[in-house]
C-alpha positions as CSV (number, residue, x, y, z in Angstrom):
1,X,-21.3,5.4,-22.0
2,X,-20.3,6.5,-18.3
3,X,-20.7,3.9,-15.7
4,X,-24.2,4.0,-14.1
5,X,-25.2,6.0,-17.0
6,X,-28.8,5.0,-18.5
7,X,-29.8,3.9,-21.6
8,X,-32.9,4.2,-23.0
9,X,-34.7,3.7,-26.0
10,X,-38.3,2.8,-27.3
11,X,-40.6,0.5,-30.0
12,X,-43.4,2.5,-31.8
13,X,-45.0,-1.1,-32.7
14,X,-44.0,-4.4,-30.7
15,X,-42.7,-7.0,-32.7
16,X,-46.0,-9.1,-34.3
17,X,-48.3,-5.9,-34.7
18,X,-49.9,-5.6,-37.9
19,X,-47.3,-2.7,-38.6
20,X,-43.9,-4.7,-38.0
21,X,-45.6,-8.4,-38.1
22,X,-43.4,-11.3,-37.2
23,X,-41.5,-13.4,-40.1
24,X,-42.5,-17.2,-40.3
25,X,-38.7,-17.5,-39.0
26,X,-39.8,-15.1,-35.6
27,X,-42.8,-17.6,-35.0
28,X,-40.9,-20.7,-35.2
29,X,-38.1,-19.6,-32.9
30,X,-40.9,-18.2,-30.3
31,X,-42.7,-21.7,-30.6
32,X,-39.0,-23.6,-29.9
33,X,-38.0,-21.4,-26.9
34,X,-41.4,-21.3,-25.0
35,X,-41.4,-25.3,-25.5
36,X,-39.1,-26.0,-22.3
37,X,-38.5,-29.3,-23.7
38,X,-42.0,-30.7,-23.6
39,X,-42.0,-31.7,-27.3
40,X,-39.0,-33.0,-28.9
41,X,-37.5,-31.3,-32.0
42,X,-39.2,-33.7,-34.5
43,X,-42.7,-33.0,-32.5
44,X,-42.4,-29.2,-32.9
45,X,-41.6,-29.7,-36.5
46,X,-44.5,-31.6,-37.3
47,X,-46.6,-28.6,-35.0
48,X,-45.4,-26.1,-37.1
49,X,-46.2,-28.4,-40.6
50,X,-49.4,-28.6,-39.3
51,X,-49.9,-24.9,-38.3
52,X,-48.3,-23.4,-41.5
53,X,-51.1,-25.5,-43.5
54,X,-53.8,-24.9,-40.8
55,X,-56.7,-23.8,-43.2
56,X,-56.0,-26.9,-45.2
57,X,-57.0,-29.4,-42.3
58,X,-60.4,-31.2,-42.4
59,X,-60.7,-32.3,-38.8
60,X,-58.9,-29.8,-35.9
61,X,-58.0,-33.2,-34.1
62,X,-54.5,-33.4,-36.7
63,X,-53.3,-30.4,-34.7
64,X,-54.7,-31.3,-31.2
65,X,-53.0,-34.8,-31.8
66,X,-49.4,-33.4,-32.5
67,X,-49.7,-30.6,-29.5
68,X,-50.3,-33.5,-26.8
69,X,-47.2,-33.9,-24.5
């Protein structure tokens, strides 16, 4: 490419739309980099555990507990 030439290119579906859904791996990575270090590593762990089993939980106050900073 030429200096100052342009570039351009385009997504037909954004990454997480039902036709080109996000891998497990995708989420994860998401959650870690829009942390900004408000949870520790082991914290965001146990978030995800917790997440990943979500419709196993009998009280909504497991994953409320592990999202407090």
């Amino acid at each position: 490419m030429d200096r100052g030439g342009k570039k351009r290119s385009s997504v037909d579906h954004a990454k997480g739309h039902v036709k080109n859904p996000a891998s497990d791996k995708d989420i994860e990575n998401k959650l870690a980099s829009l942390n900004n270090g408000l949870l520790p590593p082991s914290r965001i762990a146990r978030l995800l555990d917790v997440c990943w089993r979500l419709e196993e939980l009998d009280d909504v106050r497991k994953l409320v507990f592990v999202m407090r900073v």
